[in-house]
C-alpha positions as CSV (number, residue, x, y, z in Angstrom):
1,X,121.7,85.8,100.6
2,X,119.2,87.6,103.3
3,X,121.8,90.6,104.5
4,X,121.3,92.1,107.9
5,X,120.5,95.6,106.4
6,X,117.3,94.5,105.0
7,X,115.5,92.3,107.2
8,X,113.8,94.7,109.3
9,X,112.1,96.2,106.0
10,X,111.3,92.3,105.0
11,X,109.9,92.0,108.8
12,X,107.7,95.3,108.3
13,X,106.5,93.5,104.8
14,X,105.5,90.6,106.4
15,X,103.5,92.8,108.9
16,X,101.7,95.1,106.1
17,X,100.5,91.5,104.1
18,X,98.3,90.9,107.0
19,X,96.1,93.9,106.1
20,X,93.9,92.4,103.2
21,X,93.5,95.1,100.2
22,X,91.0,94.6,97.7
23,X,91.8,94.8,94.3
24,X,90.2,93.9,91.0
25,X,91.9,93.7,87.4
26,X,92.9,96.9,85.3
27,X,93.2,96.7,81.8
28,X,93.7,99.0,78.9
29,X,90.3,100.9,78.2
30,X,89.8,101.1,74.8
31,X,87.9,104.8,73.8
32,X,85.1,104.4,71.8
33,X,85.2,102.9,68.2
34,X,83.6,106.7,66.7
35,X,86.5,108.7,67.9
36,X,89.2,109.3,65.4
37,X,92.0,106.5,65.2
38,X,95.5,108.1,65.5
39,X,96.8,105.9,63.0
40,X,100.5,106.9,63.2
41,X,101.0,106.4,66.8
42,X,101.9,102.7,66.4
43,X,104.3,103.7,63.3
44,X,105.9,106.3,65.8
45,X,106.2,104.1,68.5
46,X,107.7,101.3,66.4
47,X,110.2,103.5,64.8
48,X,111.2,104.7,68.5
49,X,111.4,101.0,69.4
50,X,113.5,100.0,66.8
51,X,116.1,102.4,67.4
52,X,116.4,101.2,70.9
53,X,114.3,104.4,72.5
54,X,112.1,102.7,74.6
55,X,111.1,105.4,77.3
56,X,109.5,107.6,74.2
57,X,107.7,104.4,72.7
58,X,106.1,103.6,75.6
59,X,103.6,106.4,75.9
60,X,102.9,105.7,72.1
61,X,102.2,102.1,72.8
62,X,99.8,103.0,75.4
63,X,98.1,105.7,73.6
64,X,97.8,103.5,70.8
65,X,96.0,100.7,72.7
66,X,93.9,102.8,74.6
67,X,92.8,104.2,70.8
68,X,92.0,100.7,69.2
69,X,90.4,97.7,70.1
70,X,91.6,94.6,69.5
71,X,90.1,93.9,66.3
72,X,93.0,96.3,65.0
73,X,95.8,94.4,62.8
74,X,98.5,95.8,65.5
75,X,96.6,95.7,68.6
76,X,98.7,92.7,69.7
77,X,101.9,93.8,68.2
78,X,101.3,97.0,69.9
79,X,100.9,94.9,73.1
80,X,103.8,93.1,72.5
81,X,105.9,96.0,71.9
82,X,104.8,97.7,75.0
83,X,106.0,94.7,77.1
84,X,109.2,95.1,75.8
85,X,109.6,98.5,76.3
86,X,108.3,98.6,79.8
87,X,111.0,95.6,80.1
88,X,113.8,97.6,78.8
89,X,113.0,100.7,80.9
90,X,113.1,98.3,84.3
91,X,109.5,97.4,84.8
92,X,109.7,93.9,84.6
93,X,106.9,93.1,86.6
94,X,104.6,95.0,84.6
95,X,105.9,93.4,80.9
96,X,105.4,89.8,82.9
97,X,101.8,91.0,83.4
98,X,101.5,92.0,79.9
99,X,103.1,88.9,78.1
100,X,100.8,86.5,80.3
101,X,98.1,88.7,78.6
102,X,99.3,88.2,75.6
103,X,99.6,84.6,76.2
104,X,95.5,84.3,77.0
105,X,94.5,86.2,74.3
106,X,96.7,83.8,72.0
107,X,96.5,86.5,69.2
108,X,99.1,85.1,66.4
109,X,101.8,81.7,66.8
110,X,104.3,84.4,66.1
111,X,103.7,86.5,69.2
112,X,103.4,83.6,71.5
113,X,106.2,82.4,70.8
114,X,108.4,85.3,71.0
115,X,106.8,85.8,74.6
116,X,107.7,82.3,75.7
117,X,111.0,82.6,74.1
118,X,111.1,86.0,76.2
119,X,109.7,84.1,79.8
120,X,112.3,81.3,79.1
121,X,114.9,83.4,79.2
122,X,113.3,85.5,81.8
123,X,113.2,82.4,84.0
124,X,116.8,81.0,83.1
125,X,118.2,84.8,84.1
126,X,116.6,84.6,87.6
127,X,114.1,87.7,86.7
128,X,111.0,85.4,87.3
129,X,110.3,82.4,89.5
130,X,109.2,79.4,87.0
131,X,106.5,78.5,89.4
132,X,104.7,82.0,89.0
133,X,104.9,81.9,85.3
134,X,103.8,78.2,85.5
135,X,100.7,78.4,87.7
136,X,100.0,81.7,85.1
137,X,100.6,80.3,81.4
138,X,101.0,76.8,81.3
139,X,98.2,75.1,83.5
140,X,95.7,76.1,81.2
141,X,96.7,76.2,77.5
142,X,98.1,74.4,74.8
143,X,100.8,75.1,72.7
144,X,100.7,72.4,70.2
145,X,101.9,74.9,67.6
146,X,105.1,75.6,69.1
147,X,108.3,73.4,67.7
148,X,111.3,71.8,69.1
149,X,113.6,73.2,71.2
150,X,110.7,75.6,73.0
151,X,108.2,72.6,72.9
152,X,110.7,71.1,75.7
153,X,110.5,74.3,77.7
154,X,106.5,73.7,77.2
155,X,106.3,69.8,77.9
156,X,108.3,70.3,80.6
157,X,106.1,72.8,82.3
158,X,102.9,71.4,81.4
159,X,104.2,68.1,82.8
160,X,104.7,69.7,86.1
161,X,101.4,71.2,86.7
162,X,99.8,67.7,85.9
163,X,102.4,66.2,88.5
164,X,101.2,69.0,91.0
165,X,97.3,68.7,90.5
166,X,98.0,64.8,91.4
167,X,97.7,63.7,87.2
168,X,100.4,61.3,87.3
169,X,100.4,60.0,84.3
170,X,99.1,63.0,82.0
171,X,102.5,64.5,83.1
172,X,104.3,61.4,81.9
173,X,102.7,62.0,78.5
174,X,104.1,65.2,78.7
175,X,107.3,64.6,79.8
176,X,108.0,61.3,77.3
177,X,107.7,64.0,75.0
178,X,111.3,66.0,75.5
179,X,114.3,65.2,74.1
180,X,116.7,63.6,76.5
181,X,119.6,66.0,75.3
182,X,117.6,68.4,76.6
183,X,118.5,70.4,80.2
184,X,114.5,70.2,80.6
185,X,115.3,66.4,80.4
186,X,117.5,66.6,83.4
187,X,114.9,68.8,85.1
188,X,112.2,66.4,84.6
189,X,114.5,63.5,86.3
190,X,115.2,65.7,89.4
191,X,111.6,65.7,89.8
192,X,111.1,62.0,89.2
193,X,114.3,61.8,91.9
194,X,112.1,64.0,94.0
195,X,109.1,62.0,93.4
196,X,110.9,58.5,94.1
197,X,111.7,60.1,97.5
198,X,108.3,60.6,98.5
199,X,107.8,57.3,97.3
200,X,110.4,55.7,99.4
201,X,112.3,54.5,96.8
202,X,115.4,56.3,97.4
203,X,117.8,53.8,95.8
204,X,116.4,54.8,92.5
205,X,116.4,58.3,93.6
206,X,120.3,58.1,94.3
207,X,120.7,56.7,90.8
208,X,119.0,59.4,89.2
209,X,120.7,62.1,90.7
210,X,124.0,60.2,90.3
211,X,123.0,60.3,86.5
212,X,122.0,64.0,86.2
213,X,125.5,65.3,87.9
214,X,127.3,62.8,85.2
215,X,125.7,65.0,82.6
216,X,127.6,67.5,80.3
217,X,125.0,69.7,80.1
218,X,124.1,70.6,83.4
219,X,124.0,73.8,84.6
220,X,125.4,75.2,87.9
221,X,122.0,75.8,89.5
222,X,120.5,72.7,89.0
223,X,123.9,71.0,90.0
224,X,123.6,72.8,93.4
225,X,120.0,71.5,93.8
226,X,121.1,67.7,93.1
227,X,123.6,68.3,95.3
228,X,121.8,69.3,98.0
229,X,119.1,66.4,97.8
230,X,121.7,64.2,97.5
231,X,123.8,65.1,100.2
232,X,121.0,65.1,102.0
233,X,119.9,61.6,101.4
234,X,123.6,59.9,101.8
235,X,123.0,61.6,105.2
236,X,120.2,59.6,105.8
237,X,122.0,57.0,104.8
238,X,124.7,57.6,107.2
239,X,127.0,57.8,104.6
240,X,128.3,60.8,105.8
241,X,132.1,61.6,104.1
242,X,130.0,61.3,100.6
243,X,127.4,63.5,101.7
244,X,130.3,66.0,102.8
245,X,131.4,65.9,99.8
246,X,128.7,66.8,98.1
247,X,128.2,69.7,100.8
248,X,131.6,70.9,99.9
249,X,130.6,71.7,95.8
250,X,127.9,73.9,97.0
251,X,128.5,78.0,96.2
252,X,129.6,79.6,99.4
253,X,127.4,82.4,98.4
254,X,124.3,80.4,98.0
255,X,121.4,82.3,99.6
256,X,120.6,79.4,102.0
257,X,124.4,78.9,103.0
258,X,123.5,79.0,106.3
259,X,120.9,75.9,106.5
260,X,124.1,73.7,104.9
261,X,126.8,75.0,107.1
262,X,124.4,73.7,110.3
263,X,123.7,70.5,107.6
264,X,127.5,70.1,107.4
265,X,127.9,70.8,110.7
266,X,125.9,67.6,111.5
267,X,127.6,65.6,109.3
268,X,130.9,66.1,110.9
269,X,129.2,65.8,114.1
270,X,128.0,62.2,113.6
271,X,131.7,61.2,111.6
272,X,133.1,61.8,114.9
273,X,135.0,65.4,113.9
274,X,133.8,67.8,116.8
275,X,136.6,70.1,116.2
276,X,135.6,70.7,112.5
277,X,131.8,70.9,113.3
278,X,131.8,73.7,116.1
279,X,133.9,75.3,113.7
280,X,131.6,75.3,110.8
281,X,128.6,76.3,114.0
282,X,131.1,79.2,114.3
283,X,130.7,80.2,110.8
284,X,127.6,80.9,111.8
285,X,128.3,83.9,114.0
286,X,129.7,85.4,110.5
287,X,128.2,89.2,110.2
288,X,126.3,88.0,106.6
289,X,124.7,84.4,108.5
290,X,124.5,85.8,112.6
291,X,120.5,86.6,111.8
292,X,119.7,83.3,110.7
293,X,121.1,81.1,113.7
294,X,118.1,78.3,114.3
295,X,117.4,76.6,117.6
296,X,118.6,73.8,115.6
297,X,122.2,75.4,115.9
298,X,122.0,75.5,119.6
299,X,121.0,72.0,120.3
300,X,123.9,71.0,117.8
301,X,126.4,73.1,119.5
302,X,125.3,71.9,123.7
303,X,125.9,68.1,122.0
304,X,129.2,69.0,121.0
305,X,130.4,70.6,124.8
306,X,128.8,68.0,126.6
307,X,130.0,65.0,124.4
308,X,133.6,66.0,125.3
309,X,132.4,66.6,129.4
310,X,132.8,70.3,128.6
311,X,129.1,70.7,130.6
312,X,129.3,74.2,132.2
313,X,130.0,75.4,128.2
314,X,127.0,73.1,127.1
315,X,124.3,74.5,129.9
316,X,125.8,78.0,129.1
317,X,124.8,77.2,125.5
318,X,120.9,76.0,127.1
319,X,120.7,79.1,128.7
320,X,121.5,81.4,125.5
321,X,118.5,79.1,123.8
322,X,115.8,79.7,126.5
323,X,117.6,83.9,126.6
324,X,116.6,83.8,122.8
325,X,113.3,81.9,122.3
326,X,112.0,81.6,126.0
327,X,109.6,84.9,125.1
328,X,108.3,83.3,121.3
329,X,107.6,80.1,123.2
330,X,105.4,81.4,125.4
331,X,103.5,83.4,123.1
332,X,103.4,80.3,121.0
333,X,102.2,78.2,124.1
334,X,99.7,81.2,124.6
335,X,98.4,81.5,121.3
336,X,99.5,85.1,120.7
337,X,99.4,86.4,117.5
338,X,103.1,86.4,115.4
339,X,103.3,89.5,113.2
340,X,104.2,91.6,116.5
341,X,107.0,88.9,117.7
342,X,110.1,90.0,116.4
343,X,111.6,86.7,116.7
344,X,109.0,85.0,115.2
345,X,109.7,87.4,111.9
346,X,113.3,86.9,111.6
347,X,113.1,82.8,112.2
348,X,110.2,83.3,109.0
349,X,112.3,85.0,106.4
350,X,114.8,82.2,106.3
351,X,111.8,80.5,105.0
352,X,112.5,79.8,101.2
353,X,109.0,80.8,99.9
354,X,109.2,83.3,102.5
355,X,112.2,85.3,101.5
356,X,110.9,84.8,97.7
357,X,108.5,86.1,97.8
358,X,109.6,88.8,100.2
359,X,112.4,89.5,96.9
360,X,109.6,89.8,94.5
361,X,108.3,92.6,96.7
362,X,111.0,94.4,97.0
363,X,111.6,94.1,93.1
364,X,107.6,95.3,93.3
365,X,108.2,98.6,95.5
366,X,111.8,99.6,93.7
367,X,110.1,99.5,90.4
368,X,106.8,101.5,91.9
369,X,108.9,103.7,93.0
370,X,110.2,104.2,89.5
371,X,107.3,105.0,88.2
372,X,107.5,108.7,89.3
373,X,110.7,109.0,86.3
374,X,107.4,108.3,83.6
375,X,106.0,112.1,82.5
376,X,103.1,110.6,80.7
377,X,100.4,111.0,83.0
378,X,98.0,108.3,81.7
379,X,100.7,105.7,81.5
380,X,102.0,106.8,84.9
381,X,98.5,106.2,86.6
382,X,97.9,102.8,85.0
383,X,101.5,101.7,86.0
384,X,100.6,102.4,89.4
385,X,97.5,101.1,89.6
386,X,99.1,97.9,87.9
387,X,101.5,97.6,90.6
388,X,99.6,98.1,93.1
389,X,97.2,94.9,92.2
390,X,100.1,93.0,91.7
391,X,101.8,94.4,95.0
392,X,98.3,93.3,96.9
393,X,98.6,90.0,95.2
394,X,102.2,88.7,96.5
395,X,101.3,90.3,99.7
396,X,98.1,87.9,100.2
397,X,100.4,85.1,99.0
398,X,103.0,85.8,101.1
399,X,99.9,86.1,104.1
400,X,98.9,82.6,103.5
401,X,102.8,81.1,103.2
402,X,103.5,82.8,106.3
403,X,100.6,81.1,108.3
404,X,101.5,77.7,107.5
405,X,105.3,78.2,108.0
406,X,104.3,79.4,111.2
407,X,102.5,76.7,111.9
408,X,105.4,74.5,111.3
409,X,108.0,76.6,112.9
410,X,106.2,76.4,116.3
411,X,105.8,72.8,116.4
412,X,109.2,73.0,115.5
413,X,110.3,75.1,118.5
414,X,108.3,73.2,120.6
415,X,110.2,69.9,120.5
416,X,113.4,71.9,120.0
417,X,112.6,73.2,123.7
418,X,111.9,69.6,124.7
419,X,115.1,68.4,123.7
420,X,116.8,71.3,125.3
421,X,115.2,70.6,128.5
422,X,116.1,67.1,128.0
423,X,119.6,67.8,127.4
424,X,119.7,69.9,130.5
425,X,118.5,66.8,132.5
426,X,121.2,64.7,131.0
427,X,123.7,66.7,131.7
428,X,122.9,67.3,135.0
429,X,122.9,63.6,135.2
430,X,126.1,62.9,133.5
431,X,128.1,65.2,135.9
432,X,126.9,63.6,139.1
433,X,127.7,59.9,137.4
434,X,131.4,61.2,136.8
435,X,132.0,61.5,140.4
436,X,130.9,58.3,141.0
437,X,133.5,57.5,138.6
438,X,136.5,59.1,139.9
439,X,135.6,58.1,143.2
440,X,136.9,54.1,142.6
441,X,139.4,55.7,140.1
442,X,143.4,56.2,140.9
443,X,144.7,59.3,140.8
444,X,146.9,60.8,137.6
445,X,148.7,63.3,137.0
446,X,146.4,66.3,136.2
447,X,146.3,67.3,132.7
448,X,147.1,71.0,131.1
449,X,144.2,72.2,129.3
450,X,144.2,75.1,126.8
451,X,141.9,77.7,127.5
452,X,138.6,76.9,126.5
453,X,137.9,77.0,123.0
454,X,140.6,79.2,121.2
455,X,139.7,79.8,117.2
456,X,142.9,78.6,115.3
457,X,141.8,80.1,112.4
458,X,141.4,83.7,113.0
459,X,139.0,85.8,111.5
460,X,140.2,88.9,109.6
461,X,137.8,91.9,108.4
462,X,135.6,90.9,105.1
463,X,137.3,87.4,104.8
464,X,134.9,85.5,107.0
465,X,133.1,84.2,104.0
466,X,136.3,83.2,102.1
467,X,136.8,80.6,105.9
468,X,133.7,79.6,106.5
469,X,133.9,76.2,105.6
470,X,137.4,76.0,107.0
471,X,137.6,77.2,110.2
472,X,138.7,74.6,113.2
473,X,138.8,74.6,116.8
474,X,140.3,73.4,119.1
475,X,137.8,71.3,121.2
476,X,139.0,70.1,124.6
477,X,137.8,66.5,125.9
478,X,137.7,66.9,129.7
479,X,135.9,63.5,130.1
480,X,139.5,62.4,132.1
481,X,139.6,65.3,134.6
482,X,137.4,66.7,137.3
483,X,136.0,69.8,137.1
484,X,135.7,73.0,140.1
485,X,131.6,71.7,140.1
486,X,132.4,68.0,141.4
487,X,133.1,68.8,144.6
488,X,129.5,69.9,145.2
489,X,129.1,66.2,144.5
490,X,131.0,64.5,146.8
């Protein structure tokens, strides 16, 4: 989850990946073949490594492969071992970098497949995004040596980056391959789901995802993520106690718990429960989820009041969206430039690729920082030039993500201002037709309304995330009544 505490330092890393920094590959520099070989460093290191004292192997590692080229018997061992050891002692980046070296140089079966037993798990463990390590491995090499049950890991990603580059039925070949007892079986039909979507078929999308959450082998993140697409597509559907349902299984703590509590929020919206949708809106103003309100949740929340006549509460609610945005619109509208525009920052990093990638920097700059801890002066110098390349490589990435997001987000903002202004119109409108109304209308008793939107459920300290999904208000319907404002009507 995107906590308050850190998003200015995400904002200010957003702003340093516009500044472009060159940077070119470093790799071990082998010393000439006539200097003397110091034999017993990759004995010493091993011994180290197999007693589990990785921080004194690693300078051995190094020495070692900066001694020997790689004609040497244990040059990739010694590789190997150095990955692990810069793994154990936190620097997972760095090992990543290694192993995908590794992986090119395809020195020995054995190696590769230790490594790609080591990036599954890697991957499975949440230490490495499996597009990074897809786009950097499999795309490009084949593997036909590796047996069954890694082969699946393999055909599953290989399958995938045919599927991206638009080779349809190359990724078929791969995929026909895995077993269908395997979990990369079940990924491989969430993509097909995916891939029926774009294709309009979404019955057979429904069925397939159906099938995968029938399966005893699923595991809890890919659960969430056919939950999620499906609950999304019964929504579409209008099927809309089915798609809470499937709302409802989701972890409260997901990091994008905000973008299904306003998806939720809908959904009880259109089943005709107002009470129960402004109070999941109100989860919203939760300490952990207050940075990530949307215009989205302000259009939601103006429908709600004005459904129920409550319109002095729904143009209030117009006026806090112009308060907040009015400034980004008109730099959007003028064409400014976004890495100064506070706003514009904060509305980015709910961006899923966004805040990824934003976590992989931050894992980048806590393990530079580490780096100081390493008394080996050679080793220390290569580390950080190592990070730094790949620090200046997410930071490019992360420049060309947030351009297009940007993009998207202001067209975005753009018709979520139309329909504000629209809303205000309608409004307007509706108030002056209710006079007509009541004018050709006996007169009743008036009716005693609470005060204007009392929280039933109260909110208590740290327990706001335990309520989120359960809080309720109590939404008056004034529809029957006139308000102070008709009289200027009359």
């Amino acid at each position: 989850m995107i906590m308050n505490g850190i998003f200015f330092r995400r904002s200010l890393i957003i702003f340093v990946c516009m500044m472009f920094l060159s940077c070119s590959f470093v790799a071990f520099h082998p010393k000439p073949k006539d200097q003397k070989p110091l034999s017993n460093l990759f004995s010493s290191g091993y011994q180290l490594f197999s007693q589990k004292q990785y921080q004194q192997a690693l300078p051995l590692f190094y020495e070692f492969l900066n001694t020997h080229t790689q004609d040497d018997d244990n040059y990739s061992w010694a590789l190997f071992f150095l990955g692990i050891s810069l793994r154990e002692n936190g620097f997972k980046h760095a090992s990543f970098d290694v192993f995908t070296r590794l992986i090119e140089q395809s020195p020995n079966a054995k190696i590769v497949t230790h490594v790609l037993l080591f990036l599954e798990t890697a991957i499975n463990q949440g230490d490495i995004g499996e597009d990074y390590i897809r786009e950097t491995v499999f795309c490009s090499k084949n593997f036909g040596y590796v047996e069954a049950p890694l082969s699946a890991f393999i055909d599953y990603h290989q399958g995938m980056c045919n599927w991206q580059k638009g080779y349809i039925d190359w990724g078929n070949t791969q995929f026909e391959k895995i077993p269908q007892n395997s979990i990369y079986y079940l990924k491989y039909q969430y993509e097909l789901a995916r891939l029926m979507i774009q294709t309009n078929d979404i019955q057979k999308s429904i069925e397939i995802l159906e099938n995968i959450l029938n399966s005893e082998i699923l595991t809890p993140s890919l659960f969430e993520k056919t939950c999620i697409t499906l609950a999304r597509l019964f929504y579409e559907q209008k099927k809309y106690l089915r798609a809470d349902q499937l709302y409802q299984k989701i972890h409260k703590y997901h990091p994008e718990q905000s973008r299904f509590l306003l998806e939720r929020a809908w959904t009880h919206y259109h089943s005709g429960k107002p009470d129960s949708a402004l109070g999941l809106l109100i989860g919203l103003n939760s300490p952990d989820l207050n940075h990530q309100i949307t215009p989205e949740y302000f259009l939601l929340k103006a429908l709600l009041y004005k459904d129920v006549c409550n319109y002095q509460k729904a143009l209030t609610i117009v006026d806090e969206f112009y308060a907040k945005y009015q400034t980004l619109i008109n730099d959007i509208k003028n064409r400014h430039q976004w890495v100064n525009q506070r706003q514009a920052l904060q509305l980015l990093s709910q961006k899923k690729t966004i805040y990824q990638e934003l976590h992989v920097l931050t894992d980048l700059e806590n393990e530079q920082i580490s780096i100081k801890h390493i008394p080996n002066k050679s080793l220390s110098d290569h580390l950080q030039n190592t990070y730094l390349i790949l620090m200046n490589k997410h930071k490019n990435k992360l420049r060309t993500i947030a351009q297009k997001e940007y993009e998207r987000m202001s067209n975005q903002l753009l018709t979520f201002e139309e329909n504000m202004r629209l809303m205000n119109y309608e409004i307007g409108l509706d108030m002056y037709q209710r006079v007509k109304q009541f004018t050709n209308r006996p007169k009743h008793k008036s009716t005693t309304f609470k005060i204007d939107n009392p929280v039933i459920y109260p909110f208590i300290d740290e327990y706001w995330n335990d309520e989120l999904d359960d809080l309720r208000v109590s939404l008056t319907n004034r529809c029957q009544t006139l308000e102070e404002w008709d009289i200027f009507f009359k």
